[in-house]
N, C-alpha and C positions, 0 to 999 in steps of 0.2 A: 841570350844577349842580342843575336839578332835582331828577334824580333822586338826589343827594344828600342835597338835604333830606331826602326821603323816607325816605331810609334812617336819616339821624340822626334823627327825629323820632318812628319807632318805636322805635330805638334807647332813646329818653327816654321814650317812654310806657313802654315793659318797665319801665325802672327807677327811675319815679316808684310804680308797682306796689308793688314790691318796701320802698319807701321809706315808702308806706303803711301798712305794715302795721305800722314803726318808729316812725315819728313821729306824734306827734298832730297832726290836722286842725282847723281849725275849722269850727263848724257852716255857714258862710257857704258855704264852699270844696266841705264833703263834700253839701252841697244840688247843690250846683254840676254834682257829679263823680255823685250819682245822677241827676240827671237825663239827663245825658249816657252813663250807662249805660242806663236803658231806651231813650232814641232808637239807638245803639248795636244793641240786641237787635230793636228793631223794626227797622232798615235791614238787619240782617241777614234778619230773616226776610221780609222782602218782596224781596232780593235773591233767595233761595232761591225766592220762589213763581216769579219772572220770570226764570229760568235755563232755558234750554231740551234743557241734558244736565246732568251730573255735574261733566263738566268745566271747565265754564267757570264755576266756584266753587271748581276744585281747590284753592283757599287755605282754605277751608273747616275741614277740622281743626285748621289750625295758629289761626285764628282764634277758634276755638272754646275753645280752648285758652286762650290770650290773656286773652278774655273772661272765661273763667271765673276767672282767677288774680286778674283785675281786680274780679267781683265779690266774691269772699273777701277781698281785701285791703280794700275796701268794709265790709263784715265787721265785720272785724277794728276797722276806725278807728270807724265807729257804736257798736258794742259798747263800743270804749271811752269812747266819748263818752256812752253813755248809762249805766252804769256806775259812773262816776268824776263827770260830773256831773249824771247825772238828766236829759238833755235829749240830742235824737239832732236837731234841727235840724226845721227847717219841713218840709221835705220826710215825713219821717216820721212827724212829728207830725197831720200830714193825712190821711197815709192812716191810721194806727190809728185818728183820731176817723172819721173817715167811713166805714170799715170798722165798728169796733168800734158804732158808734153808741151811745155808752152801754153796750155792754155786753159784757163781756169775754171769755163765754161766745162769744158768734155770732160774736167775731173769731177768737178760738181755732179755733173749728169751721172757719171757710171759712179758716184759714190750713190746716187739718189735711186740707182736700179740694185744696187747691191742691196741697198735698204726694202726695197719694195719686194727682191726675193727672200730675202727671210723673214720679215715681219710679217709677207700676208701669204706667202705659198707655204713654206715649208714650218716656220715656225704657229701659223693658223692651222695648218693639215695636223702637226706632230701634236698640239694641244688635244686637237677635237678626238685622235684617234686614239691617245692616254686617255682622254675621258671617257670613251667609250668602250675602251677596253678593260679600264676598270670597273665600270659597271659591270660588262659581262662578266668578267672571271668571280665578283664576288656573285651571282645572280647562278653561276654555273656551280660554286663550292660546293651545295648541301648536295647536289647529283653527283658530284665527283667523290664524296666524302661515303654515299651510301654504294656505290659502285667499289670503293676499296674494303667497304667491310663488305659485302658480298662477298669478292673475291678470296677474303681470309676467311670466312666460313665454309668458302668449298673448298679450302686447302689449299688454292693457288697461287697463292704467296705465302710469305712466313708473315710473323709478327713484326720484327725488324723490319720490311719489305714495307712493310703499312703503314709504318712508323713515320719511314722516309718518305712514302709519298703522300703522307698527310702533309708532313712538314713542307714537302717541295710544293704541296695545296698551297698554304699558308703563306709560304713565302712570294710565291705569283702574285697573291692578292696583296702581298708587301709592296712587292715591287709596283704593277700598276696603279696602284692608289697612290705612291711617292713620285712615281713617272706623272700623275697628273697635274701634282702640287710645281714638280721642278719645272713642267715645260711652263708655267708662269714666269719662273726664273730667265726664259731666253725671251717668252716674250717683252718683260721689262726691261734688259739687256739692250733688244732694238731699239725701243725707245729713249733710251738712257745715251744710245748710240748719236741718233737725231739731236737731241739736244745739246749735246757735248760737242756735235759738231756746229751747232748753229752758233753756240756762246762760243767758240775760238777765232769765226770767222766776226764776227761783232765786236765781240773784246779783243781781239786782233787788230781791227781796222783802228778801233778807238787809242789803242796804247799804243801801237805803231804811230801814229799821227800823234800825239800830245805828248806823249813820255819817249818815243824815241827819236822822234823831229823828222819822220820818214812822211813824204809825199802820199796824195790819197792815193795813186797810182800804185805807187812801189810797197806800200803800203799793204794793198789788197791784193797783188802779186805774192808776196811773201807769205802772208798768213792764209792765204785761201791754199797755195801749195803746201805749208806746214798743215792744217786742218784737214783737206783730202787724203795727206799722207796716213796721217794719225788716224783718219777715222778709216780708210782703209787696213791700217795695220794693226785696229781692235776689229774691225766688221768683220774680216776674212777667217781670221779664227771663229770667230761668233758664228758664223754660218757653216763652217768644219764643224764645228760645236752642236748645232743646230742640224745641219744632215744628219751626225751621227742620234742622236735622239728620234729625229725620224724613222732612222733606219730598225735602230733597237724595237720601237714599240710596231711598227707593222712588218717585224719576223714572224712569222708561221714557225713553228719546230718540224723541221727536217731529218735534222740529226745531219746537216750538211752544213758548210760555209755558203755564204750569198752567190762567190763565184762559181762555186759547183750547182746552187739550184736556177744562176742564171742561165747556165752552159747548160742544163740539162733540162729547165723546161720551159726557155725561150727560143733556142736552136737545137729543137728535136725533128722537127718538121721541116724537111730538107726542099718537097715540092713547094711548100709556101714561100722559100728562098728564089725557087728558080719565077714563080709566080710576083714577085715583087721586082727580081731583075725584069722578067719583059713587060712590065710596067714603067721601069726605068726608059727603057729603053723608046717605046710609046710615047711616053712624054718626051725626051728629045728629038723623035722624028716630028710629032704631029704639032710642037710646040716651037717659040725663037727661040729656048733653051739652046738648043742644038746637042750633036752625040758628044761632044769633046768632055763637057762637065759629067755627063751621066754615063758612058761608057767606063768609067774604071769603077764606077759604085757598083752597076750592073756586070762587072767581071769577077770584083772579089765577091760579090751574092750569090754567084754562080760557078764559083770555085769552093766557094764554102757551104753549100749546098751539094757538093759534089763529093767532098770530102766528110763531111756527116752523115752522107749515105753509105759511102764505104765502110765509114766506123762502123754503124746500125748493121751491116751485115758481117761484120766480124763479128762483133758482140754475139749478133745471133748464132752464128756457126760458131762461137767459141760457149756460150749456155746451153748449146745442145750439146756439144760434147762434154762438157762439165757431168752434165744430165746423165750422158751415156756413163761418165765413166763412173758418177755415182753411184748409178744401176749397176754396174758391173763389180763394184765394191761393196753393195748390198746384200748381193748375190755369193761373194765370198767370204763376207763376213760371219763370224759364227750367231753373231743375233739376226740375221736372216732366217735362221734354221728356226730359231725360236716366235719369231713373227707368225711362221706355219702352224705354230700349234695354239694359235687363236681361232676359236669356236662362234659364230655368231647364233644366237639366239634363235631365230627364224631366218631362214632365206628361201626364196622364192625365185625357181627357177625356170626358165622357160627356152623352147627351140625358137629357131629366128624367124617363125611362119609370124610369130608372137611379138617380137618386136613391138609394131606399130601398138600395142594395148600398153606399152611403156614409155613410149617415145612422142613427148607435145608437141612436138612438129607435124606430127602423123595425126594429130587429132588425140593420141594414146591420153588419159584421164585415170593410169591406174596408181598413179603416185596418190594424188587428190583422194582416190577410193581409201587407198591405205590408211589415211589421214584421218579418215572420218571411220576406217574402221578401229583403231585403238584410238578415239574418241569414243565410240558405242563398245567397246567393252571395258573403257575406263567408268562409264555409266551403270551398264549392264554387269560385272564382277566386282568392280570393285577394285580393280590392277591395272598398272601400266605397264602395257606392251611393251618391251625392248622396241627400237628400230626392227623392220625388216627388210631385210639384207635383197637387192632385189639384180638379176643381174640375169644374163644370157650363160646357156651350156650348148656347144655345137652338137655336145654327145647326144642329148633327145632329139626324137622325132620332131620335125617343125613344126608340128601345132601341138604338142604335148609341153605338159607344164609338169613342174613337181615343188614340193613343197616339205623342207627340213626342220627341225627342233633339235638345234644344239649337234648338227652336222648328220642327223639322222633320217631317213626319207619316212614320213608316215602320213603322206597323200602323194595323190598322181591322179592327173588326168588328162583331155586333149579337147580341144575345142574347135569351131572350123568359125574361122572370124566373120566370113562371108555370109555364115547361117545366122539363123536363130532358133533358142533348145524351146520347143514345145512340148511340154506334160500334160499325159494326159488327165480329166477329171474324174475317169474310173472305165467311163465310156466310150471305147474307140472309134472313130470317126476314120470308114474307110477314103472319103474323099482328101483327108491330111496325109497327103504321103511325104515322106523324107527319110532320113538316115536313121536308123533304129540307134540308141545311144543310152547310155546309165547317165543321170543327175548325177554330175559326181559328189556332191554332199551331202544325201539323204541316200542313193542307190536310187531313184524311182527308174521306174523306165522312161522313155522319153524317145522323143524324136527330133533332129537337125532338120531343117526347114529352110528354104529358100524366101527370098524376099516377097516374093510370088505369093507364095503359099502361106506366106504369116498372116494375113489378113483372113484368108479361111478358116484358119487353126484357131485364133482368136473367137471367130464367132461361132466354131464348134464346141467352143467351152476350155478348149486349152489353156492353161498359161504361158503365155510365150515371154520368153528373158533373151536379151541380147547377151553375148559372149562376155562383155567384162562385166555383169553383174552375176554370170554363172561363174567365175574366177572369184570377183567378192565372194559372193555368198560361199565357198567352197573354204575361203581360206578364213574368213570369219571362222566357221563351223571348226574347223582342225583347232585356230587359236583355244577357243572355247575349252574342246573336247583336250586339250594339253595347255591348259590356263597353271593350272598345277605345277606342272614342269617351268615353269618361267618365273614363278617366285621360288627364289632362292634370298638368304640370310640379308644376302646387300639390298634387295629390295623389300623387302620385309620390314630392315631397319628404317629407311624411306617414309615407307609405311605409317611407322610408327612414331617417326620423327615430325608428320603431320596430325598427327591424332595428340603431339605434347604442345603443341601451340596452342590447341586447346584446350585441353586438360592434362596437365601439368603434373598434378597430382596422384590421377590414376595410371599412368605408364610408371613415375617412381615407385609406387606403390608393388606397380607388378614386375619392373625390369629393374634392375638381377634377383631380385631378392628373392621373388618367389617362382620365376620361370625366366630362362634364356631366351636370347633372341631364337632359337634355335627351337624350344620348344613351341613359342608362339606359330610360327613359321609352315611348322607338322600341322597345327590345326588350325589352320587358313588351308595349306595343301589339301586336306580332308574334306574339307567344305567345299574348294572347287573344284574335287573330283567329283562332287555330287551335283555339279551347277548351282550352288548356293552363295550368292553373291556377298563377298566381305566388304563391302562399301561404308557398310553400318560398322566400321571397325572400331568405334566407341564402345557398343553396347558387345560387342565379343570378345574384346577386352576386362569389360564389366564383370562378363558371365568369369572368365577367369582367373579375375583376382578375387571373387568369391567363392570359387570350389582350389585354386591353387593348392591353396595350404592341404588341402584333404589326400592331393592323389597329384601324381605328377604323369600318369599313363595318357594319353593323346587322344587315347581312343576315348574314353571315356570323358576326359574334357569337353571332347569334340562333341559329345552326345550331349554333356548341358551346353555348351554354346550353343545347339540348336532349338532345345529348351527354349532358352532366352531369346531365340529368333525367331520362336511358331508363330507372330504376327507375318511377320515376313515370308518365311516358309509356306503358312497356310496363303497370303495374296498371288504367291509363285505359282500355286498350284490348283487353283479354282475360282471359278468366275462368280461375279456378282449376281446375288438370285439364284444360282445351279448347284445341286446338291456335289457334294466330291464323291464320285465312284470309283470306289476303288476295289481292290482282290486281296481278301483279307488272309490273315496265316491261321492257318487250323490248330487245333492244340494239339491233334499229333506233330506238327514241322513245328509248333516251335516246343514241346518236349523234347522231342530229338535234337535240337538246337542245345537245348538246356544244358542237355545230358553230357555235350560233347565241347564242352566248352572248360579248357585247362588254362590252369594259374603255371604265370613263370616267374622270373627275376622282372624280367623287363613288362610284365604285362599277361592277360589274358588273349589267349587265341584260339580258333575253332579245329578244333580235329575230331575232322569227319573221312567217316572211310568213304572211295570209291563209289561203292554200289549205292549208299545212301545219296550221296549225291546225285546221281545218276536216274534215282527215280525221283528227287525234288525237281531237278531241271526237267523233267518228264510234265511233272505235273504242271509247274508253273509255264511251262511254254504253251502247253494244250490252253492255259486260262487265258493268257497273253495275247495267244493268235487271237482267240474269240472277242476279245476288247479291239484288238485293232481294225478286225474286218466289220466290227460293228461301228468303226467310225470316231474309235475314244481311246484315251490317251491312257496306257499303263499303267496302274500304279498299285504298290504291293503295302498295305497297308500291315503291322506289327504290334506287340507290344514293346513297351522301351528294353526293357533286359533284351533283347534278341535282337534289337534292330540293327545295330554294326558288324553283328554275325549273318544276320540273312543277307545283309550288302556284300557283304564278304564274296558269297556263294553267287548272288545273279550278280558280281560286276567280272566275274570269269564267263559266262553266255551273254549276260541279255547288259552291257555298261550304260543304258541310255535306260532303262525301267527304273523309274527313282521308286526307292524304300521310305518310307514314312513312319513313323511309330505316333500314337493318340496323343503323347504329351505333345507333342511340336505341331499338334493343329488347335485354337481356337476352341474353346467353347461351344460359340454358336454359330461352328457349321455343321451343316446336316451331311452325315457321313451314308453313302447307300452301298452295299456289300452287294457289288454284281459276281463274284465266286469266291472262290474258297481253292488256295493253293494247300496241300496236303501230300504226307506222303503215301505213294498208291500201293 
């Protein structure tokens, strides 16, 4: 029922408006209905100051509107009342004597500056800044519109959430496209103003003089005070009116009132206060101003000045211990306890000798490094690196570093920042002297070297690396070598969730129906324990969703996904023009492979006793060393039935010697058999 009323009630105010401008008023009534219009333009415009966005006045135009029809009809009933009978009511009559005071000139004038400020400052500024703010917000929608669907696709909001703030999209661009139409409304308003006053003071003069028998004198007295009156007591609203629309359309959203973001970021800067007092104060000495006018400005600038520096260091000492005490309630809390049992991915520790290889003030560049190195193994594997986690421990030595996988140490090393690591090129060079030292990524031997002496070591044939590409190079290599370890089921699905953007079809095809995320997962693991890059994670998906339905064992997947990858596989592992030398399996290791390989529930696995093992690793190491000290790269070439059992076997000794089998190479490469691993 309420809100019914409501609704008939402006119902009847529109069309008491309208009625207005028909009917004659009496003066009692139209006192009545101006006073009720300035309160009217002043609640509007102190609503506008205490509005903390746009929107939450979006009635704004339409009131605007309202207002203004109401004070024209206003107008329309005064004019005729003064007019027709030489009297425009109390109200009127007040302000043109106390305006005018006597004298018709000064009302004229300050009726003609009251015109001049709203028609061309604030009523010209509020048009241009609706106009333009409605361009942008709709220029801004399609960014705003794909930033909320983002947001709901990574779960950040709900559906509801999205809903509202499309809506609250849509309605901004309501609002400022209606704020640009209205502010024409105030413009027309001022002009309607002018005119209304020019035809009272004109048709004044003339019906005063012919129709009331009044002197040209008394004449132009009377109706130039009724006309000032009136056109002050429509303008003044007009321009309440007209501030507030200003105000509305150049708000920022804060999430504050006007008064609180004037107090807080006009009078934040206390020295700029006491900077303006002795500036005051300069102009009264050096100036015929004198101190009497500029001494009380310059006191309260510098009392208030005085007093917002106070506040500012309570605020402060009152955020800091906020701060403390919320650390202290963090710490008692029982989800504190549980915060502890967060694992990062990698992290990367170092003693404080180390510092400076972190810190960009220092010149440090190892942030930068990081960045570019999971870029080169996003390239290189085919995976995104987690963060790593990068931070100081006072417990190491200060030039030792260490480096974690999922809170577990599996590198360490120490570097001297001042040196730099020289390796030798096979041939020692007794003129290079320095700190005897292990590469820590490869083991080579190596020596620490003074600035001095790098230039020697250089043109002795060493390779000389400075400190933070020995830290790069070191923690690339560990990523690499526990690439495996870091894909886990959530990035996996990642993974996979970039591979359905573009084929659509094949990830339905394969996920749930013929394999989990969990089983994909195993053979990607598989493959980058062997440094076989999943990048190509199309065509390994390929591989299977065509062997899926056959066999669900991993292992065995894992051996046609590389099938399906021998282009790749074979470019990994052999250069253009150069035949692959490899150390092939003898048919006794792989009979004995054959023989020893059992069926379970979950799959087939190799059970080999001890001593066999014992003299395979015997043998394959003897062929190994002989490929390395001749300058060539391992490699243990197989038939396919046995290749993920002999991997089996060299990834317990030798995990860096890759296993091959003939299907996962090529055609037409030319394979040359520099030995023969066998058992002895």
């Amino acid at each position: 029922m309420g809100f019914r009323l409501k609704e008939i009630g402006t119902i009847l105010f529109v069309i008491s408006i309208v009625v207005m401008m028909v009917i004659p008023l009496p003066s009692g009534l139209l006192d009545l209905l101006l006073i009720l219009n300035i309160s009217l333009a002043l609640t509007i415009l102190l609503v506008s100051m205490y509005t903390k966005e746009a929107l939450e006045f979006s009635i704004f135009p339409t009131v605007l509107l309202i207002t203004t029809l109401f004070r024209l009809a206003l107008n329309v009933s005064t004019t005729r009342n003064i007019l027709s009978h030489g009297e425009g009511g109390q109200v009127i009559e007040t302000f043109g004597n106390f305006v005018v005071g006597g004298n018709q000139v000064v009302g004229f004038v300050v009726f003609l500056i009251l015109i001049v400020i709203q028609f061309i400052v604030i009523t010209k500024g509020s048009e241009r800044v609706a106009e333009v703010a409605a361009r942008f917000t709709l220029d801004a929608m399609p960014g705003k519109q794909m930033s909320i669907d983002a947001d709901l696709n990574a779960g950040m909001i709900t559906e509801a959430e999205a809903r509202e703030r499309r809506k609250k999209i849509e309605n901004e661009a309501d609002f400022y496209g209606a704020m640009d139409g209205a502010s024409k409304f105030v413009k027309g308003d001022a002009i309607a103003g002018i005119i209304i006053f020019i035809v009272n003071i004109i048709g004044g003069f003339i019906i005063g003089m012919l129709i009331h028998g009044l002197s040209f004198q008394e004449s132009a007295s009377r109706f130039t005070t009724m006309s000032v009156g009136d056109a002050l007591v429509s303008q003044i609203p007009a321009l309440l009116i007209s501030t507030a629309a200003g105000i509305i359309v150049t708000r920022s959203t804060s999430g504050e009132g006007l008064g609180d973001d004037i107090a807080r970021q006009m009078f934040s800067f206390p020295r700029l206060l006491y900077i303006v007092a002795g500036c005051m104060i300069l102009l009264g000495l050096f100036t015929p101003i004198g101190l009497l006018p500029v001494l009380p400005v310059a006191g309260i600038m510098c009392y208030a000045a005085w007093m917002m520096s106070k506040k500012q260091k309570n605020e402060i000492q009152e955020s800091a211990d906020k701060v403390e005490e919320q650390q202290i309630e963090e710490v008692r809390s029982p989800e504190s306890v549980v915060n502890l049992l967060q694992v990062d991915p990698i992290e990367f520790e170092f003693g404080y000798g180390l510092i400076p290889l972190a810190d960009v003030k220092q010149g440090g560049d190892l942030l930068d490094r990081v960045i570019m190195i999971r870029r080169q193994i996003a390239l290189e594997l085919g995976i995104v690196v987690p963060v790593i986690r990068i931070r100081d421990n006072i417990q190491l030595r200060p030039n030792e570093y260490m480096i974690k996988i999922k809170g577990n140490q599996v590198a360490k090393g120490e570097i001297l920042l001042d040196h730099y690591l020289a390796m030798s090129p096979g041939i020692d060079d007794d003129s290079v002297v320095g700190i005897e030292t292990v590469e820590p990524a490869f083991g080579l031997p190596a020596l620490w070297v003074t600035e001095e002496n790098k230039e020697i070591a250089e043109l002795s044939g060493y390779t000389v690396v400075d400190p933070p590409s020995v830290v790069a190079t070191h923690l690339t290599e560990v990523v690499k070598r526990h690439a495996h370890e870091l894909l886990g089921r959530q990035e996996t699905r990642a993974l996979i969730d970039n591979v359905r953007e573009v084929a659509p079809v094949l990830v339905d095809e394969l996920i749930p129906g013929l394999l989990s995320i969990g089983d994909v997962q195993k053979v990607l693991q598989k493959l980058l324990r062997e440094k076989v890059s999943v990048r190509n994670l199309q065509v390994i998906l390929e591989a299977l969703a065509d062997h899926a339905m056959f066999t669900k064992d991993p292992d065995v997947l894992t051996e046609y996904v590389r099938q399906a990858m021998s282009r790749q596989i074979t470019l990994q592992f052999t250069e253009p023009g150069q035949p692959l030398r490899v150390l092939t399996a003898g048919a006794g290791l792989e009979k004995a492979i054959s023989e020893r390989v059992e069926q379970s529930e979950q799959g087939s696995y190799l059970a080999m006793d001890p001593e066999t093992s014992q003299r395979i690793f015997q043998s394959m190491s003897a062929e190994v060393s002989k490929m390395i000290n001749s300058g060539q790269q391992p490699i243990i070439l197989a038939s396919p039935a046995i290749r993920m059992y002999l991997r089996q076997l060299v990834e317990r000794m030798m995990p860096d010697v890759p296993v091959l089998s003939y299907s996962e190479l090529e055609p037409n490469v030319e394979v040359q058999s520099v030995g023969m691993v066998n058992i002895s």
